[in-house]
Backbone as JSON, one array per atom type, in Angstrom:
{
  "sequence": "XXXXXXXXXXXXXXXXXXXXXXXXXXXXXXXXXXXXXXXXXXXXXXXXXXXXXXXXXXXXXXXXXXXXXXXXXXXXXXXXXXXXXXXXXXXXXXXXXXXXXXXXXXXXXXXXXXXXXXXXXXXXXXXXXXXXXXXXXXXXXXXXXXXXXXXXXXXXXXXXXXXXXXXXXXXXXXXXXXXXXXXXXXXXXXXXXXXXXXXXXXXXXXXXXXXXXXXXXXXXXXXXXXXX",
  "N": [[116.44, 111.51, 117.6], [116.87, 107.83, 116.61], [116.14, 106.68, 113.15], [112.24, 105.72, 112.66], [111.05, 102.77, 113.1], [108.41, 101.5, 111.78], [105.31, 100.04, 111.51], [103.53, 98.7, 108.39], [100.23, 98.1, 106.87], [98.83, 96.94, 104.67], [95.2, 96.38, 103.35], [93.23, 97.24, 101.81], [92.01, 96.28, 99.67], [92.05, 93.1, 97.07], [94.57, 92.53, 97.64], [96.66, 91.07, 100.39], [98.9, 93.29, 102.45], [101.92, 93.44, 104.23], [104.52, 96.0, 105.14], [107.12, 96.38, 106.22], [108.59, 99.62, 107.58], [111.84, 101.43, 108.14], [112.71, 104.52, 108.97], [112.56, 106.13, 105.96], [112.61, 103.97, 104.38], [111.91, 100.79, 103.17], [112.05, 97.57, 104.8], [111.34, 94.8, 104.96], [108.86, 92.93, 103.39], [105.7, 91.22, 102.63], [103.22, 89.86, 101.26], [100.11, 88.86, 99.33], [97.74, 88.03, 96.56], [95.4, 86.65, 97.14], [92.23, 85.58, 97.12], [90.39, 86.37, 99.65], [91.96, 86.35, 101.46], [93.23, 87.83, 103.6], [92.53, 87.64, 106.91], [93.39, 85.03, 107.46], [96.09, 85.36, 107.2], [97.47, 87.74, 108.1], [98.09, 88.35, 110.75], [100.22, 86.39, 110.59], [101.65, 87.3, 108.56], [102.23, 89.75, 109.11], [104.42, 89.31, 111.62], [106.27, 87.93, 110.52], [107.42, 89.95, 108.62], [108.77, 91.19, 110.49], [110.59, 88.92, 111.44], [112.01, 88.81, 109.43], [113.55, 91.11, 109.54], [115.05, 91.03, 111.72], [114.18, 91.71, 114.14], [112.32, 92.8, 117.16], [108.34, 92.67, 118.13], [108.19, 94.91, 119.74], [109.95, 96.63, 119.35], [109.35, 98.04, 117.25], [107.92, 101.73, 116.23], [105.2, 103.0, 115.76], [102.28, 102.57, 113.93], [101.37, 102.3, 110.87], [98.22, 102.05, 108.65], [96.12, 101.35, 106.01], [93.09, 103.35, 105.18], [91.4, 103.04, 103.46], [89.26, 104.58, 100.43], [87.53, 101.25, 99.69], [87.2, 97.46, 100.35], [85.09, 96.47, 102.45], [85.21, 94.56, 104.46], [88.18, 93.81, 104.06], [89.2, 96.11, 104.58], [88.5, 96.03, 107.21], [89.73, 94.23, 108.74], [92.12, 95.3, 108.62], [92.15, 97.62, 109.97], [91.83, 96.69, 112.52], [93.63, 95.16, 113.45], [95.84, 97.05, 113.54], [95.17, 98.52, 115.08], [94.82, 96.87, 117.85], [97.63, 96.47, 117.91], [98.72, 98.66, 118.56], [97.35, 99.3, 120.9], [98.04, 97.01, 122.47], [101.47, 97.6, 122.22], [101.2, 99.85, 122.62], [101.97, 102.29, 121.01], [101.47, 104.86, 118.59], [98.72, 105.41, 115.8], [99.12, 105.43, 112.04], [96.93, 106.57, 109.85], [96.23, 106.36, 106.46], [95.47, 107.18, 103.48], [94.2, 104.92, 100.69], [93.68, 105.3, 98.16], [96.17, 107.48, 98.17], [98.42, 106.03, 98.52], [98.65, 104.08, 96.31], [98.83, 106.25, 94.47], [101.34, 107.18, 95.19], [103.77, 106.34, 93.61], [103.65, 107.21, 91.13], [103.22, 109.77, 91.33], [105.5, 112.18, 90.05], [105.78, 111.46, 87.29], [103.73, 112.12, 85.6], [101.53, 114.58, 84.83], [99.35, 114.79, 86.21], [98.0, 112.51, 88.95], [95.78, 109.61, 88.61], [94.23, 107.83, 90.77], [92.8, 104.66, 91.52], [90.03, 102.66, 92.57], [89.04, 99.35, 92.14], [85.1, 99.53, 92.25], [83.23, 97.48, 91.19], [81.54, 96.45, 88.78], [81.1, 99.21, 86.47], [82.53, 101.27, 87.99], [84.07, 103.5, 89.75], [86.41, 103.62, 92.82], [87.74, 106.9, 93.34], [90.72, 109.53, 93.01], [92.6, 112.4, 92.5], [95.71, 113.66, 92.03], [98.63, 116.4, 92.08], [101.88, 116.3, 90.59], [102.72, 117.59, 93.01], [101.43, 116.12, 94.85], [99.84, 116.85, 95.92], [96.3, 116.81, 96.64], [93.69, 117.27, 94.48], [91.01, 116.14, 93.95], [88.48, 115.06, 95.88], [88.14, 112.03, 97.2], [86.04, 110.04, 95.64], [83.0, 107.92, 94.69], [82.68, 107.01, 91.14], [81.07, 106.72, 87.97], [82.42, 105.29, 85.23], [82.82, 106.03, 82.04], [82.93, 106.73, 78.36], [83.3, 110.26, 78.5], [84.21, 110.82, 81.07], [86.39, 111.81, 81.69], [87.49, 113.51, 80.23], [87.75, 116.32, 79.97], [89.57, 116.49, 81.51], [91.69, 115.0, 80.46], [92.86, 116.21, 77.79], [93.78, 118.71, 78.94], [95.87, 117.62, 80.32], [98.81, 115.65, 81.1], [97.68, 112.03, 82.06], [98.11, 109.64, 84.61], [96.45, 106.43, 85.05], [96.1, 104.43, 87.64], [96.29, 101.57, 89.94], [93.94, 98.87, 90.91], [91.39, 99.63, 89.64], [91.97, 100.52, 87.34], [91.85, 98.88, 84.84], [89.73, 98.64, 84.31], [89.11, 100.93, 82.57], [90.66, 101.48, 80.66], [90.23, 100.68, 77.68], [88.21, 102.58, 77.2], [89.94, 104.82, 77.7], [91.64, 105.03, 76.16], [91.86, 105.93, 73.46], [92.87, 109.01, 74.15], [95.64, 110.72, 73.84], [97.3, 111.66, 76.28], [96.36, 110.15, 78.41], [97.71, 107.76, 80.12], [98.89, 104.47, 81.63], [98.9, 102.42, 84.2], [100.37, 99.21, 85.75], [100.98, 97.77, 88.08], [100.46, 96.06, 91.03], [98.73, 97.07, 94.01], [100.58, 97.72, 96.78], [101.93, 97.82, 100.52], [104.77, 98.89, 100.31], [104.36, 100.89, 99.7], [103.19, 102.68, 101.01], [105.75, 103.31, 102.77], [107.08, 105.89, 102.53], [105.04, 108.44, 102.79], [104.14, 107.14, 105.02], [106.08, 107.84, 106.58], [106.55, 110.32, 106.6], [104.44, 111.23, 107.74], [104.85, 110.86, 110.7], [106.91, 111.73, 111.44], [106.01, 114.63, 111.34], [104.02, 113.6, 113.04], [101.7, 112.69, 113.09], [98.9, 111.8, 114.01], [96.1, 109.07, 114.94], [93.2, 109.4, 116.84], [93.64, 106.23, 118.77], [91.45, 105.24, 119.49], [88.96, 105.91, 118.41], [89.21, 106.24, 115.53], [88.23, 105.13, 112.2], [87.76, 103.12, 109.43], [87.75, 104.57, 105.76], [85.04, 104.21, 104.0], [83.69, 105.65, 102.23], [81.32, 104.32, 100.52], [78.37, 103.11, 101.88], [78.36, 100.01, 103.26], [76.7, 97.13, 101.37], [75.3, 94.38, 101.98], [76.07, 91.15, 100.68], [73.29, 89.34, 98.51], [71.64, 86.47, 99.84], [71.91, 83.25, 98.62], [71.13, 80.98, 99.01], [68.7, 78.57, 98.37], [64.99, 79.55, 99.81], [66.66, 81.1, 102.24], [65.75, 84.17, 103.07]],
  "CA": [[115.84, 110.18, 117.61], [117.13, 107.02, 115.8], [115.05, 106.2, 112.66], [111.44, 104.67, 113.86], [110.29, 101.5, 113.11], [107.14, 101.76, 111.3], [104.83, 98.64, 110.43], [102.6, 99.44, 107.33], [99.3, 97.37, 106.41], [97.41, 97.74, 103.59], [93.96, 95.34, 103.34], [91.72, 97.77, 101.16], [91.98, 95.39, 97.61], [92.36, 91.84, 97.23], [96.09, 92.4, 98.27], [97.21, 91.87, 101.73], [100.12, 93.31, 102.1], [102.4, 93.99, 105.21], [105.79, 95.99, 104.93], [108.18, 97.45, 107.35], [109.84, 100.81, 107.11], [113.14, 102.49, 109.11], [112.92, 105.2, 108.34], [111.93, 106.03, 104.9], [113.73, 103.22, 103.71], [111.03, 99.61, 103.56], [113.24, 96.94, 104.85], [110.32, 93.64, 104.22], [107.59, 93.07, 102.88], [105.24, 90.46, 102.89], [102.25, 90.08, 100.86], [99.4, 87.91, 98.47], [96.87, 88.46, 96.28], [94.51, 85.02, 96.84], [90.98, 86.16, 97.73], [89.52, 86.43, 100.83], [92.8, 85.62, 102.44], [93.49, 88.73, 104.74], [92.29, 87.33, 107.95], [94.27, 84.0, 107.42], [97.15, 85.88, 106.82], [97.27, 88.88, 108.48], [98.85, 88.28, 111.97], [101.49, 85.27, 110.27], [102.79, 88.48, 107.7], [103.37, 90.85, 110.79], [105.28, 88.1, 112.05], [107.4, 86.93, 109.45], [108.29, 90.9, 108.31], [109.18, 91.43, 111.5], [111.54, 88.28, 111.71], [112.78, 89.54, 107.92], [114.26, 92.61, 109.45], [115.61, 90.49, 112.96], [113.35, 93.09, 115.12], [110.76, 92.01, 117.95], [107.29, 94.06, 117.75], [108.34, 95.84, 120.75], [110.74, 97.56, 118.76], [108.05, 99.34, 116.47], [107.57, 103.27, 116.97], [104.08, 103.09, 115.74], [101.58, 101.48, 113.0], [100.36, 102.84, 109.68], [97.36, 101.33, 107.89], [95.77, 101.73, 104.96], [91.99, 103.4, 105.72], [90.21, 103.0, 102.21], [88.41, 103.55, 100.61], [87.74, 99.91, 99.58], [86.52, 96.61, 100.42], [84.5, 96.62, 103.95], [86.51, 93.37, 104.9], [89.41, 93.68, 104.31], [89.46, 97.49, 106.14], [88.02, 96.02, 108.91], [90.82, 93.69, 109.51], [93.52, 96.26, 108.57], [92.0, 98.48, 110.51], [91.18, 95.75, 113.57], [94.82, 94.71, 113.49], [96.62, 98.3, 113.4], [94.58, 99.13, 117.03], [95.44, 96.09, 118.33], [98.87, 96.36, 117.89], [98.77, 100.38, 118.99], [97.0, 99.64, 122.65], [99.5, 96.25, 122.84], [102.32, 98.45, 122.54], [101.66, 102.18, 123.53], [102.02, 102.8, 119.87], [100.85, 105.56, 117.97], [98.34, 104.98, 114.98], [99.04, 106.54, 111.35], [96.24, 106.69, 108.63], [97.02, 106.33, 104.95], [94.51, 107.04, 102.25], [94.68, 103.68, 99.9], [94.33, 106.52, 97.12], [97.0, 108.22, 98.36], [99.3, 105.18, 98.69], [98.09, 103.84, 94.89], [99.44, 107.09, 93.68], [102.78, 107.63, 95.97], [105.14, 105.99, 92.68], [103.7, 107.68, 89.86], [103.7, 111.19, 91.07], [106.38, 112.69, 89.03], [105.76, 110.57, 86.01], [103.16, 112.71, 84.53], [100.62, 116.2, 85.19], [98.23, 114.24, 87.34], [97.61, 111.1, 88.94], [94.08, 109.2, 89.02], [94.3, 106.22, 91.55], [91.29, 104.05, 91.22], [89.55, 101.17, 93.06], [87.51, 99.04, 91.59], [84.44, 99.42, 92.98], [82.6, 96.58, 90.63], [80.62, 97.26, 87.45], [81.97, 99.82, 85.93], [82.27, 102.12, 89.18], [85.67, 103.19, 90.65], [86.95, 105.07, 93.93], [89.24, 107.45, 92.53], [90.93, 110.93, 93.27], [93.06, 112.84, 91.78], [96.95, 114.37, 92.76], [99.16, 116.17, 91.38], [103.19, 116.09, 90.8], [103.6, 117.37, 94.51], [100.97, 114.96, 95.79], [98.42, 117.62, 96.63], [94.74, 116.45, 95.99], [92.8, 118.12, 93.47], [89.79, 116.53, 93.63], [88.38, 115.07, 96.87], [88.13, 111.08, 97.11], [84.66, 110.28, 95.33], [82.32, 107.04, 93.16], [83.0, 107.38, 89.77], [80.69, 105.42, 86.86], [83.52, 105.46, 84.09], [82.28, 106.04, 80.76], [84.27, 107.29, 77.61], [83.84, 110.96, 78.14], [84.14, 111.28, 82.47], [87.63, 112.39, 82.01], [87.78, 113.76, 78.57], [87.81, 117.29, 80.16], [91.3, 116.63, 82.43], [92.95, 114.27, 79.7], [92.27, 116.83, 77.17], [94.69, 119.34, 79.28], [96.74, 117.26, 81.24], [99.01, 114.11, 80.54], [97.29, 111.63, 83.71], [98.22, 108.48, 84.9], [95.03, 105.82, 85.7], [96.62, 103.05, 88.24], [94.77, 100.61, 90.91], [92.66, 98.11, 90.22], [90.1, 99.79, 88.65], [92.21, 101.26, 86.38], [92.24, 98.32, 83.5], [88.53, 98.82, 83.68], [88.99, 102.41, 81.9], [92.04, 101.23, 79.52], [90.03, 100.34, 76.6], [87.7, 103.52, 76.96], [90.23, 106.13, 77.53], [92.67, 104.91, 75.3], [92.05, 107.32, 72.51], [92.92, 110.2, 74.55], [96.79, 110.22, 73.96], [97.26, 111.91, 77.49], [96.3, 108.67, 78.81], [98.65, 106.38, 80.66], [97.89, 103.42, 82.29], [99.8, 101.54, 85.29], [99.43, 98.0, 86.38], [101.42, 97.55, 88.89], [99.52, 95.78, 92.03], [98.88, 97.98, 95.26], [101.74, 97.42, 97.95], [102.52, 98.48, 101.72], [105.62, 99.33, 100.23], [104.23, 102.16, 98.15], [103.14, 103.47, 102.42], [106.35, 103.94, 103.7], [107.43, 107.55, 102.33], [103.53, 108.85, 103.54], [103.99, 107.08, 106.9], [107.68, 108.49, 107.44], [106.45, 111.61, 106.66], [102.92, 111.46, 108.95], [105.7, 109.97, 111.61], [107.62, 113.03, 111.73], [104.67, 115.64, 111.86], [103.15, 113.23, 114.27], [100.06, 113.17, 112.64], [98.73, 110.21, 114.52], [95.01, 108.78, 115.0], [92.86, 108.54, 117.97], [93.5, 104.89, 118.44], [89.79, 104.05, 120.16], [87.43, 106.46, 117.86], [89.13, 106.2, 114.22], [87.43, 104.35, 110.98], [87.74, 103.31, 107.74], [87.09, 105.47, 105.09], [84.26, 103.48, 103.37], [83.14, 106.15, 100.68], [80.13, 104.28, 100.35], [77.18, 102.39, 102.72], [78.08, 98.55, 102.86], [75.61, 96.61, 101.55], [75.53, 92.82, 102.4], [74.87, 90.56, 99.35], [71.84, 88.84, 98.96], [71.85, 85.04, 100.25], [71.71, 82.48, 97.18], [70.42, 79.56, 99.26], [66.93, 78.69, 99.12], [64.6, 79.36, 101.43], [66.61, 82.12, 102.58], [65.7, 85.76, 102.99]],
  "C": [[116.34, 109.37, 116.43], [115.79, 107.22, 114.7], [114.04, 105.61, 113.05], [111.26, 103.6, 112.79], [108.81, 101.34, 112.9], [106.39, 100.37, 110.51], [103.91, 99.13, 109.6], [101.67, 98.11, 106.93], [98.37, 97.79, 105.94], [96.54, 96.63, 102.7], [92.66, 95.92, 102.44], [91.53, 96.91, 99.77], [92.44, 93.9, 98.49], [93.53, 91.27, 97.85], [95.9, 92.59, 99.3], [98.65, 91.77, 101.44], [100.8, 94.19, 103.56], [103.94, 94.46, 104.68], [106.28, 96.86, 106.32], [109.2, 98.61, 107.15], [110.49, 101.0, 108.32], [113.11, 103.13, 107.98], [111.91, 105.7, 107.41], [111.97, 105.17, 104.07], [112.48, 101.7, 103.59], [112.22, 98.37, 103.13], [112.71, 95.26, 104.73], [109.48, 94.06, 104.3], [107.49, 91.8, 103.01], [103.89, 90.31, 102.02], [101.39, 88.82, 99.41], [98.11, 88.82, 98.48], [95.51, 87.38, 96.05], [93.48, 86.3, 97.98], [90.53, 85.61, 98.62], [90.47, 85.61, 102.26], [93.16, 86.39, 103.78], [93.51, 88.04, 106.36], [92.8, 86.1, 108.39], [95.69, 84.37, 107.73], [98.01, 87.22, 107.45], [98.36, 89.35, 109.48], [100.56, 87.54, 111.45], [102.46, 86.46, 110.03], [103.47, 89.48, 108.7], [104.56, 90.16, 110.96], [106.73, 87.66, 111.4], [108.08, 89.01, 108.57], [108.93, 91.21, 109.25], [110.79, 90.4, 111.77], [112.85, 88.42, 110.16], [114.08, 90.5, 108.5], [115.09, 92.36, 110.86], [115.12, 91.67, 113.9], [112.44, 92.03, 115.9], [109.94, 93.33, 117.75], [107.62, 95.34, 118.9], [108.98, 97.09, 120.39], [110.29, 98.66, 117.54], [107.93, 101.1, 117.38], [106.1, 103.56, 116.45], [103.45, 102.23, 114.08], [100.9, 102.35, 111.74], [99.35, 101.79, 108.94], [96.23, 101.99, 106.61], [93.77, 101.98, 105.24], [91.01, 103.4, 104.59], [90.55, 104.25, 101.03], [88.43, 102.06, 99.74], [87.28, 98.62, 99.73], [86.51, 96.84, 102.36], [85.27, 95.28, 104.54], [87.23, 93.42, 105.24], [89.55, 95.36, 105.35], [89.33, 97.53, 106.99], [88.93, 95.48, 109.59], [91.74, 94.29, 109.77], [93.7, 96.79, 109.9], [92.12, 98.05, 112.19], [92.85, 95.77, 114.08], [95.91, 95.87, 114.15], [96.28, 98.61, 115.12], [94.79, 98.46, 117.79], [96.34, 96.08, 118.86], [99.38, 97.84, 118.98], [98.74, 100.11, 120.59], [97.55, 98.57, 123.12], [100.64, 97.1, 123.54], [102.18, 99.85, 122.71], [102.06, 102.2, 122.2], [100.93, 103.8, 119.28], [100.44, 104.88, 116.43], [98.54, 105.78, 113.51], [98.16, 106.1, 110.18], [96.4, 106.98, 107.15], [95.46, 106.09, 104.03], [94.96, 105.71, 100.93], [94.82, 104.57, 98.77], [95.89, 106.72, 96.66], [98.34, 107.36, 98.13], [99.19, 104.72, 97.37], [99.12, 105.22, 94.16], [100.82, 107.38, 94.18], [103.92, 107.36, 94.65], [104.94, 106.54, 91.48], [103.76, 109.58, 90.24], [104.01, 111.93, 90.13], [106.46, 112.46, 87.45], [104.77, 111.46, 85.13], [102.37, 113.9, 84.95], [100.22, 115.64, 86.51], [98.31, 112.95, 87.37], [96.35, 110.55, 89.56], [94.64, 107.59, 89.68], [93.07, 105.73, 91.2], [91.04, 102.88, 92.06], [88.86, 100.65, 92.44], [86.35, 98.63, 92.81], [82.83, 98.37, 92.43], [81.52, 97.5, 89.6], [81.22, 98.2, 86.93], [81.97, 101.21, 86.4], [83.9, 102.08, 90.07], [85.48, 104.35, 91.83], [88.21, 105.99, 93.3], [88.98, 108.87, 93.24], [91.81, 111.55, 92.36], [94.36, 113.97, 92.15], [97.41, 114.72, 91.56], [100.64, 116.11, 91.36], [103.61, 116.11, 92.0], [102.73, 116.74, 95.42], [99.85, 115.96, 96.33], [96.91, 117.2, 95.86], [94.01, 117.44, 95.82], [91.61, 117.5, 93.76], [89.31, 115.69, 94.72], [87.95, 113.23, 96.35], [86.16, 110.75, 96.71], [84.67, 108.54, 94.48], [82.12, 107.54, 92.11], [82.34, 106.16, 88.83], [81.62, 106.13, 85.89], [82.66, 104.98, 82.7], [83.34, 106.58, 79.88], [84.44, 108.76, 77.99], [84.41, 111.55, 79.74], [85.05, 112.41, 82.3], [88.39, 112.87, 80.96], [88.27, 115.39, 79.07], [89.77, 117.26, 80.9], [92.04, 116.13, 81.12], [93.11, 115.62, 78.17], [93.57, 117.72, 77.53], [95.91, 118.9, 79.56], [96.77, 115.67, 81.09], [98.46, 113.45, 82.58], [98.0, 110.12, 83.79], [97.33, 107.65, 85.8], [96.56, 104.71, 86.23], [95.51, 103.11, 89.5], [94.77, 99.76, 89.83], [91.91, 98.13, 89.39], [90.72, 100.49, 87.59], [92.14, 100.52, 85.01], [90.74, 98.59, 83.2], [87.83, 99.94, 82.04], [89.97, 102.4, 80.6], [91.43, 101.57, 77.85], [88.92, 101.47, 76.09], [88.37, 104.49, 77.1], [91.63, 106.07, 76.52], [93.29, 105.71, 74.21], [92.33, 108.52, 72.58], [94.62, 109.91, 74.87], [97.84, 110.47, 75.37], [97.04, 111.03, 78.55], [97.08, 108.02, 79.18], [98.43, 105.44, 81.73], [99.46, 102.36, 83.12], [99.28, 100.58, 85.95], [99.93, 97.56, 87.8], [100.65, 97.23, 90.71], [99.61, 96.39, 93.44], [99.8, 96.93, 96.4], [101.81, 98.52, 99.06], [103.75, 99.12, 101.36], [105.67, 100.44, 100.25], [103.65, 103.67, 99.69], [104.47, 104.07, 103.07], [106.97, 105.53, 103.55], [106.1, 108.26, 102.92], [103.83, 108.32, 104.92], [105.08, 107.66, 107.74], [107.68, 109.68, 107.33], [105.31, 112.51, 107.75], [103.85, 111.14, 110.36], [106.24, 111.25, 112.17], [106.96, 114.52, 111.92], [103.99, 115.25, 112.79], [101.7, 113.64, 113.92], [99.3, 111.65, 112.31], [97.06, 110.87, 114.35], [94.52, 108.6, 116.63], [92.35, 107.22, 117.9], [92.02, 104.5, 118.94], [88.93, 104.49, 119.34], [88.0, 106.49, 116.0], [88.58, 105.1, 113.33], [87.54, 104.09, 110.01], [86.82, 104.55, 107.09], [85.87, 104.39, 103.92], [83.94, 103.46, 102.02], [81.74, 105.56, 100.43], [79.47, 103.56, 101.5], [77.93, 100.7, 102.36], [76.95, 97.69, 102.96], [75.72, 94.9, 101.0], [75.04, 92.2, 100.79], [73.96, 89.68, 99.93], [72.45, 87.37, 99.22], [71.57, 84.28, 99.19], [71.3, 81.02, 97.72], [69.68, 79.48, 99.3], [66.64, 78.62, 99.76], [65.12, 80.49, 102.5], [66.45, 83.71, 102.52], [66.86, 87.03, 102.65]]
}
């Protein structure tokens, strides 16, 4: 089989971000970090990576998306979009931990790597890989204080990236094991994970899969008077 044609969308953070892999190779991208734009944006970026790479969608071998955890929003669209596209074209669906994708470029760079979301206040999603990408510690809410991670940094040089990672900068700083990556989450950072789920065929059932949430969404309160 030729290389496939893999679209990648990843909606769990403020970033949307669409890219296209052959292969293992990501041949556009597409992407912004303006809030609460996803659903504006969403369908156009397909669109326009697609005309990047002179391809029609037909020519896709299936869809990776990014399943959390993350903001209930934006996963819904990701997620909305990806199934769409799947029972359009007779495409297979592939699932990507936002984690997992957060940590795909630092790997090698140090012992361990802590992805992070911010999950507001001073509360992250985080896990924990290491050099060959195997997860150590199972995707979990984390209140970040100075000593959470005094026990790992202590052994093992780590690398905090995400979002939520500048939260932790200025409390784990003193631990010289410590390294800190800013670099803003990208579809790009999907296509080695989706060209590898591609080739094991380690698809989704497109009608019954879900975001990964990690926690309960809970609506904010209404700030207009008068309402409940």
């Amino acid at each position: 089989m030729t290389a496939p044609y893999i679209l990648c969308i990843e909606t769990s953070t403020e970033i949307c971000s669409v890219a296209l892999a052959h292969g293992g190779d990501c041949v556009a991208v597409k992407e912004c970090n303006t809030h609460n734009s996803h659903a504006k944006n969403m369908i156009p970026f397909v669109e326009e990576v697609l005309q990047q790479a002179n391809i029609d969608k037909k020519q896709l071998n299936a869809v990776a998306v990014g399943v959390g955890p993350g903001s209930y929003t934006g996963l819904r669209i990701g997620v909305s979009t990806a199934k769409g596209l799947a029972y359009t074209l007779e495409i297979p669906v592939i699932a990507i931990s936002t984690l997992e994708t957060i940590a795909e470029p630092y790997l090698k760079m140090a012992d361990h790597c802590r992805p992070m979301i911010d999950a507001r206040r001073m509360e992250v999603f985080t896990a924990l890989y290491n050099q060959d990408g195997k997860q150590l510690e199972e995707p979990n809410a984390n209140i970040v204080d100075e000593n959470c991670f005094a026990k790992e940094l202590t052994n093992f040089k780590t690398i905090f990236c995400g979002n939520g990672a500048a939260k932790c900068e200025e409390l784990l700083s003193k631990f010289p094991n410590a390294i800190f990556k800013k670099e803003p989450l990208s579809a790009q950072n999907m296509v080695p994970i989706a060209f590898r789920k591609f080739q094991a065929e380690q698809f989704e059932n497109v009608a019954y899969f879900e975001p990964f949430y990690l926690k309960d969404y809970v609506a904010a309160k209404p700030k207009v008077k008068g309402l409940i």
